[in-house]
C-alpha positions as CSV (number, residue, x, y, z in Angstrom):
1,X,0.0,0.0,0.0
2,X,1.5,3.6,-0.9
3,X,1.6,6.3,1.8
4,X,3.2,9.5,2.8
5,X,4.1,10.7,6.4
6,X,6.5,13.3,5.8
7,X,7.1,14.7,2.6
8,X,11.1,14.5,2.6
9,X,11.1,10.7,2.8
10,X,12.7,8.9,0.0
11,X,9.9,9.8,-3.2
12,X,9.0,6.6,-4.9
13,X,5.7,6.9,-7.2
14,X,5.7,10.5,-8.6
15,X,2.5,11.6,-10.4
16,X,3.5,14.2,-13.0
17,X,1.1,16.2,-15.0
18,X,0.3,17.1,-18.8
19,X,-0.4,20.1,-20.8
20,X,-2.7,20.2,-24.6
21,X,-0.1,18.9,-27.4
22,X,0.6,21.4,-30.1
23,X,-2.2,20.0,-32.8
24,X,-4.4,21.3,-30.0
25,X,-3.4,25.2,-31.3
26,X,-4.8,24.6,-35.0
27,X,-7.8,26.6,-34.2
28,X,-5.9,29.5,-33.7
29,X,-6.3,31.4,-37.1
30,X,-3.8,34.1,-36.7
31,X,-0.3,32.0,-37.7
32,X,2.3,33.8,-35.7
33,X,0.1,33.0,-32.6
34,X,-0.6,29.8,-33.7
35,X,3.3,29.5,-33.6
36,X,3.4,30.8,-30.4
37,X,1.2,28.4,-28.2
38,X,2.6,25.3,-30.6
39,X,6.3,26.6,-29.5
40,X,4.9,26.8,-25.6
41,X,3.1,23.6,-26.2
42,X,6.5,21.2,-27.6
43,X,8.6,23.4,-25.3
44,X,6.1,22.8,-22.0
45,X,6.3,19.1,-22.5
46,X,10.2,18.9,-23.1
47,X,10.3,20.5,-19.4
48,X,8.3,17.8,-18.3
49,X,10.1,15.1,-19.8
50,X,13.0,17.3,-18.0
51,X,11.3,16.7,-15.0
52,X,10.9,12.9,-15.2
53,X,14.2,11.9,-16.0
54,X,15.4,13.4,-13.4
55,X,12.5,11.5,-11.3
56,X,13.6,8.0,-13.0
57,X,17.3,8.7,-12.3
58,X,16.6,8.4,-8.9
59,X,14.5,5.6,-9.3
60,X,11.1,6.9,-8.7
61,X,8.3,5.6,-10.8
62,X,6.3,8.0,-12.6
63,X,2.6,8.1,-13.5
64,X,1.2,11.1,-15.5
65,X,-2.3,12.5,-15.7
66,X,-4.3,11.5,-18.9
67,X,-5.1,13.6,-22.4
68,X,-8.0,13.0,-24.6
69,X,-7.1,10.7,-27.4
70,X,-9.7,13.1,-29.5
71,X,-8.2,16.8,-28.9
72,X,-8.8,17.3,-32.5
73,X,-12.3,17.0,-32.4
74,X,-12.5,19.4,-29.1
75,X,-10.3,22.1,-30.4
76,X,-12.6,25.0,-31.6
77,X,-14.4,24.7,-28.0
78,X,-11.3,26.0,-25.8
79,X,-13.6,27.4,-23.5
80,X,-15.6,24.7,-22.6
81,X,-12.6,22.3,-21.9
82,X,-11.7,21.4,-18.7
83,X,-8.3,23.0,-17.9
84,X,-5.1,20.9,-19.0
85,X,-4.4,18.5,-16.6
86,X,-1.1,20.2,-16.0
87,X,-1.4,20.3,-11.6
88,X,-1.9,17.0,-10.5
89,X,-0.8,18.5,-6.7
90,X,-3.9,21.1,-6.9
91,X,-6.3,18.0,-6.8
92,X,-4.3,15.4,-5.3
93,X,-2.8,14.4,-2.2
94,X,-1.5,11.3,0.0
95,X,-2.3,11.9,3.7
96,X,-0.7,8.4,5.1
97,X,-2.5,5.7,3.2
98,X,-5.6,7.8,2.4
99,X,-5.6,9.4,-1.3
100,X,-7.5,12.6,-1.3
101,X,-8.9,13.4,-4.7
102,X,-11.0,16.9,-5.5
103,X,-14.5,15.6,-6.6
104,X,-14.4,18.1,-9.2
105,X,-11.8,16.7,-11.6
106,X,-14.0,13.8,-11.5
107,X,-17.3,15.5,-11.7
108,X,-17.1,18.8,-12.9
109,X,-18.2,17.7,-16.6
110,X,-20.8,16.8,-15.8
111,X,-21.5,19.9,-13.5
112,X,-20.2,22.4,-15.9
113,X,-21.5,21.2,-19.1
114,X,-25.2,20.3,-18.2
115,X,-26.7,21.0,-21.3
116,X,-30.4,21.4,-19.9
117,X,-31.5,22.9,-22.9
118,X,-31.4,19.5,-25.0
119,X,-31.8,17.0,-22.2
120,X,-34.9,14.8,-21.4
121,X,-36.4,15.9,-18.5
122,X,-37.0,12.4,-17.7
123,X,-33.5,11.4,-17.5
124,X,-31.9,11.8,-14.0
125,X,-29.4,14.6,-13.3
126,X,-25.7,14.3,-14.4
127,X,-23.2,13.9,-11.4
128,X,-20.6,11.8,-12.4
129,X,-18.3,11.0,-15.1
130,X,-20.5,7.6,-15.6
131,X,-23.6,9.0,-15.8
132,X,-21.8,11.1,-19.4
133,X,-21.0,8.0,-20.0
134,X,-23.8,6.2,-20.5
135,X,-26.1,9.1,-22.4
136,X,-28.8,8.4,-24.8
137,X,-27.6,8.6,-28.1
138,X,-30.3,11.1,-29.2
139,X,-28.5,13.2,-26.7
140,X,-25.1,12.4,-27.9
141,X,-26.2,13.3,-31.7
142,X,-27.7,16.3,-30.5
143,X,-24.4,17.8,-28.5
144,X,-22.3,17.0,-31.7
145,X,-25.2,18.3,-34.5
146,X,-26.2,21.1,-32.8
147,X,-23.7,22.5,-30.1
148,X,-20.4,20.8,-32.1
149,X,-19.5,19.2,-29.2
150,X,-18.4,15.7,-29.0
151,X,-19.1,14.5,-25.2
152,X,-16.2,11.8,-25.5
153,X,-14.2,14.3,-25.5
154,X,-15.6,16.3,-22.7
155,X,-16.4,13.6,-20.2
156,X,-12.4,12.5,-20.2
157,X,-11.1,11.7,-17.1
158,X,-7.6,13.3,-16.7
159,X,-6.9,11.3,-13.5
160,X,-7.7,7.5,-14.1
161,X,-4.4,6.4,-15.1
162,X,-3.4,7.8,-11.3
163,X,-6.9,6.4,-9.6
164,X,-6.0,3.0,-10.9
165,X,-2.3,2.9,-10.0
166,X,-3.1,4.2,-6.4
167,X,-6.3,1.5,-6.3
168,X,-3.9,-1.2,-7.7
169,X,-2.1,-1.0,-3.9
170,X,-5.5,-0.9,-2.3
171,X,-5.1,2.5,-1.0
172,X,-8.5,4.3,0.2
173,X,-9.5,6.9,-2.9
174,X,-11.6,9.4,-0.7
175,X,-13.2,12.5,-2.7
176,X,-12.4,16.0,-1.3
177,X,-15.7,17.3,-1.2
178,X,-15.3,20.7,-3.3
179,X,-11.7,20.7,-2.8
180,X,-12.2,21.4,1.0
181,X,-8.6,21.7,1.4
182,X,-7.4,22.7,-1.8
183,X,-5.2,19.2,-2.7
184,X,-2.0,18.8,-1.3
185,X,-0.9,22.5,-2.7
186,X,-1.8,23.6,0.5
187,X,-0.6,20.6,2.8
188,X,2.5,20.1,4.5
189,X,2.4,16.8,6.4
190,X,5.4,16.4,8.9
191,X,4.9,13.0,10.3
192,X,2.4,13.4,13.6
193,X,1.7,16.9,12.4
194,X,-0.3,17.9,9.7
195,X,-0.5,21.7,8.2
196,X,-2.9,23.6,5.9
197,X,-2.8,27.1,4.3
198,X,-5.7,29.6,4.3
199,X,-6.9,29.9,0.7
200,X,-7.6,33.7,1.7
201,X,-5.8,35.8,4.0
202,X,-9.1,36.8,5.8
203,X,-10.8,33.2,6.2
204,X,-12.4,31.7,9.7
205,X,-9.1,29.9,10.5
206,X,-11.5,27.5,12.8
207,X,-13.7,26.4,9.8
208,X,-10.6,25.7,7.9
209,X,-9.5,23.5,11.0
210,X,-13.1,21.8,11.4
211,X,-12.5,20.5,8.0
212,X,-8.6,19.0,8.7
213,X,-9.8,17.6,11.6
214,X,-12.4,15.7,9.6
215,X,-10.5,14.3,7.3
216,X,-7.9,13.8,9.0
217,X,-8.7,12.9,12.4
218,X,-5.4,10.5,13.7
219,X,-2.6,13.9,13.1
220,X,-2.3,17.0,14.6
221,X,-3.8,19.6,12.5
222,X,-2.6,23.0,12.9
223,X,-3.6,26.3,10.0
224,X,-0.9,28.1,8.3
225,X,-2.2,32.4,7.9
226,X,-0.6,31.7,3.9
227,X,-3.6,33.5,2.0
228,X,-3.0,31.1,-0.8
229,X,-1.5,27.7,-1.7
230,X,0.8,27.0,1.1
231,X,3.8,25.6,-1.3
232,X,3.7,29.1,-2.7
233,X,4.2,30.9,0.5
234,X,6.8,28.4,2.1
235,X,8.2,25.2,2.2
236,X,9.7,23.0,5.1
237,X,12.4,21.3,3.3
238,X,13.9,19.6,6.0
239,X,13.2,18.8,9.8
240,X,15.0,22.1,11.5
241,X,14.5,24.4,8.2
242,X,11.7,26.7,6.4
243,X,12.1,28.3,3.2
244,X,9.6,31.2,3.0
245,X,8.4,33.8,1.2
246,X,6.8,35.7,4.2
247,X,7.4,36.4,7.7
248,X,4.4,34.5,9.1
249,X,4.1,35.0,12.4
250,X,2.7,31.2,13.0
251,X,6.0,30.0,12.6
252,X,7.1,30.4,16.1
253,X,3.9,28.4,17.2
254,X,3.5,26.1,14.4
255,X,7.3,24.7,13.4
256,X,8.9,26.1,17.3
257,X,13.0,26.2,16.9
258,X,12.9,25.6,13.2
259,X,15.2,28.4,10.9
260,X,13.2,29.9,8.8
261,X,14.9,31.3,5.8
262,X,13.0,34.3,4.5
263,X,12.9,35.6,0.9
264,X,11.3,39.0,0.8
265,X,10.2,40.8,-3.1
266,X,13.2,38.2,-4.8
267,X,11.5,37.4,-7.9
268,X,9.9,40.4,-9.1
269,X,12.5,42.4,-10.3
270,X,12.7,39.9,-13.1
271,X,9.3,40.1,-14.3
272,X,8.8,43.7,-14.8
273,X,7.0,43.2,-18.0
274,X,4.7,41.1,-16.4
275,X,3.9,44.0,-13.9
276,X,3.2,46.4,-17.0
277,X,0.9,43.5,-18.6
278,X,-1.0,43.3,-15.0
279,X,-3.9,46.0,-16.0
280,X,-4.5,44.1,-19.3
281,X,-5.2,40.8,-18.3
282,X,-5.3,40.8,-14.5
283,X,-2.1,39.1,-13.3
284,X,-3.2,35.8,-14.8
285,X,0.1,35.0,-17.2
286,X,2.8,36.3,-19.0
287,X,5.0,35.5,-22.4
288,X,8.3,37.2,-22.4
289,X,8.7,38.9,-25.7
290,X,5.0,39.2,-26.2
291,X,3.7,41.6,-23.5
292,X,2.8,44.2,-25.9
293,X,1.3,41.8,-29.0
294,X,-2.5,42.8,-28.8
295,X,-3.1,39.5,-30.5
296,X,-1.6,37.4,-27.7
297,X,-3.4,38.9,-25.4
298,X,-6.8,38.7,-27.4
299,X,-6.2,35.0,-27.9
300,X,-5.3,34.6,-24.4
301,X,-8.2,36.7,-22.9
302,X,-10.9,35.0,-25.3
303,X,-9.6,31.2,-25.6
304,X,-7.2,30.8,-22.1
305,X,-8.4,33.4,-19.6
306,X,-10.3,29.8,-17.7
307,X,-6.8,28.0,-18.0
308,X,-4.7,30.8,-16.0
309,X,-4.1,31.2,-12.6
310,X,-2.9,34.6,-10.5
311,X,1.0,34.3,-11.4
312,X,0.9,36.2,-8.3
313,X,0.4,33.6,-6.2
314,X,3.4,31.4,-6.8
315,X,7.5,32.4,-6.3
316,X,8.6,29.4,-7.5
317,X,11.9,29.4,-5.5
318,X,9.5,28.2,-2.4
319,X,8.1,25.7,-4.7
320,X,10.1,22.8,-4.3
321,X,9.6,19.0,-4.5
322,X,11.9,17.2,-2.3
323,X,13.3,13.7,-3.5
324,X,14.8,12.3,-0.5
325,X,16.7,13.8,2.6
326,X,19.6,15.2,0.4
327,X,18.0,16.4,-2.6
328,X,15.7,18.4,-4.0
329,X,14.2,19.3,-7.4
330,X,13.7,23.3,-8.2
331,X,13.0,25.8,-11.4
332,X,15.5,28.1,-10.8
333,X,18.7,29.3,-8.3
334,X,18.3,31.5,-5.9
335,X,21.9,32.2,-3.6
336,X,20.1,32.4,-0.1
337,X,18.0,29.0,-1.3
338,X,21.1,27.3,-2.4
339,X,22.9,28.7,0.9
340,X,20.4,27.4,3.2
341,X,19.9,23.5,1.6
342,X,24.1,23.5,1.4
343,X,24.1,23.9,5.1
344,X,22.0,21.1,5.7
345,X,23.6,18.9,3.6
346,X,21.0,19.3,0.7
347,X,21.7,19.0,-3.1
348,X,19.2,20.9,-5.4
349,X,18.7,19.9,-8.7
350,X,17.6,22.6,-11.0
351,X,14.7,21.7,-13.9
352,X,13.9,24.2,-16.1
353,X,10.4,25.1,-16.5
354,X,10.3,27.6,-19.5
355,X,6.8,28.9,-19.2
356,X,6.1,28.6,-15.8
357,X,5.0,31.8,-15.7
358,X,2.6,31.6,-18.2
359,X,1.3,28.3,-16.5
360,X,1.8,29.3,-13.2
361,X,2.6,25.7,-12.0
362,X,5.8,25.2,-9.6
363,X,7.6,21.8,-9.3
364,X,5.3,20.9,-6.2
365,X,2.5,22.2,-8.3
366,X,3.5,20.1,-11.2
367,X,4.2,16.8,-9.3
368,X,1.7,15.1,-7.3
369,X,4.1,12.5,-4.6
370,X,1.7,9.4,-4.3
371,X,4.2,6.9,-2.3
372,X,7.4,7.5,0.0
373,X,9.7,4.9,2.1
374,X,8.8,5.7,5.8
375,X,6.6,5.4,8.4
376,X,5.0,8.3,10.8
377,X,7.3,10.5,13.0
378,X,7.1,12.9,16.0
379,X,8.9,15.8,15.1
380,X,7.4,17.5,18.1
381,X,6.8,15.0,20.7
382,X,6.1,17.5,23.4
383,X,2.7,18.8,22.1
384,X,-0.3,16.2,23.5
């Protein structure tokens, strides 16, 4: 059976995620834009394959998220795809030997695409991915005649390949009702003691513990004032050290005695276009070199807007995915990063991600870690 207790145990099953191929970009009518998201496309999956050599040359096995075999047929419909698969660690997380999944990545076809208009009324609600499935034909026809959409595309599941490999150990599969905890972007399990970010700065940090405790009622569940995915804010890379983007003042309660190495405003003096672009399309992505190509950003803003998270939210110097005790996998160097994992003995290993920017996916984002060699530890045995 897979599990995780601490998440700098030795990584051995690695879900990695998945992004639309370049044939994908064909609708795009205006060429040199065309040849832009192809380029991003090839070069986003080179990274990947970056990402799991690296994985394989430290023996962990690797399972990816799933693509339509039909993209073709789904291409002129951008907007009402589901967004690429590209996060498996937004939707996804081991706690132990329980595997959390977001229902929505499961569901939300059927949720988001309830064609009302052209269904029986007699035919019972759409809730799951197997209730698409098994649609009347006349309903079928009807999607593909008349709204040009063909459902087998729609109704893919980009998770199953990683639902059967984590039921093929007999692992619990537990659905996170609406993403209660936002996927294991905003968990940090240390052995005994579990953590979870706020997803807003102002939220009822109680409620947010309610729902820890319920799902995860045999650790000690403390909340972590991050206003956002916690693997964005900071990242406990080893037992006795923090790497953070902001002071936050929980620290001293939370990880007691633990350095916490702090990286205040280190990223954005590299991305000044992207500030510029900000009041065009609301901090959602950026292309170097094309931050002032109205076509971009009308093909982005029309087709992509649904795809594109707050850049905002992620330094990806924080955003780490730690291999084993002595190694970790990051995007980019950064001297007081590389400082702080040489004093604890602690090799990074740098994997380019081109477009991370425009994707707005770290290496923890990108990764999903579904078993690791270890059992539970106390890290702070002196709390009850």
């Amino acid at each position: 059976m897979y599990s995780v207790y601490q998440h700098w145990d030795p990584l051995k099953v690695c879900a990695v995620g998945r992004s639309y191929p370049p044939e994908f970009y064909s609708w795009i009518t205006v060429p040199h834009v065309r040849s832009l998201f192809e380029k991003i496309a090839i070069e986003t999956e080179e990274d990947y394959q970056n990402i799991i050599s690296k994985l394989k040359s430290f023996g962990v096995t690797v399972v990816r998220t799933d693509m339509p075999d039909h993209v073709d047929q789904c291409r002129n419909f951008a907007g009402h795809l589901l967004t690429p698969p590209m996060c498996p660690r937004d939707h996804t997380v081991m706690i132990g030997e329980n595997f959390f999944i977001n229902d929505y990545v499961i569901n939300e076809p059927g949720k988001n695409l309830a064609y009302d208009d052209i269904r029986d009324p007699s035919w019972p609600n759409c809730n799951s991915y197997h209730d698409w499935i098994n649609l009347p034909e006349w309903i079928r026809k009807e999607c593909v005649q008349v709204h040009n959409i063909d459902l087998s595309c729609v109704i893919t599941n980009n998770y199953s390949s990683i639902l059967k490999q984590v039921q093929s150990q007999g692992n619990p599969i537990i659905t996170n009702n609406g993403g209660d905890t936002g996927g294991g972007a905003m968990l940090a399990r240390i052995g005994k003691d579990l953590y979870c970010g706020t997803k807003h700065y102002g939220e009822d940090q109680s409620e947010v513990k309610k729902k820890l405790d319920m799902i995860s009622p045999n650790t000690r569940n403390h909340v972590v004032n991050t206003g956002g995915h916690g693997d964005a804010t900071y990242c406990p890379v080893a037992p006795g050290l923090i790497i953070s983007l902001y002071d936050v003042p929980t620290y001293a309660n939370t990880f007691p005695g633990w350095e916490v190495v702090y990286l205040p405003n280190q990223s954005w003096d590299v991305v000044k276009p992207f500030q510029d672009l900000k009041t065009k399309n609301k901090g959602k992505w950026w292309i170097p070199g094309f931050e002032y190509d109205q076509s971009v950003i009308d093909t982005v803003e029309t087709w992509l807007n649904h795809w594109t998270g707050y850049v905002e939210e992620t330094v990806f110097d924080v955003n780490m995915l730690i291999i084993d005790p002595k190694n970790v996998m990051v995007f980019n160097y950064n001297k007081l990063v590389f400082d702080a994992l040489n004093r604890y003995g602690i090799t990074p290993h740098i994997v380019p991600f081109r477009h991370r920017y425009f994707w707005d996916g770290g290496i923890h984002c990108v990764t999903s870690d579904l078993h690791r060699e270890g059992t539970m530890q106390d890290y702070f045995p002196d709390r009850s």
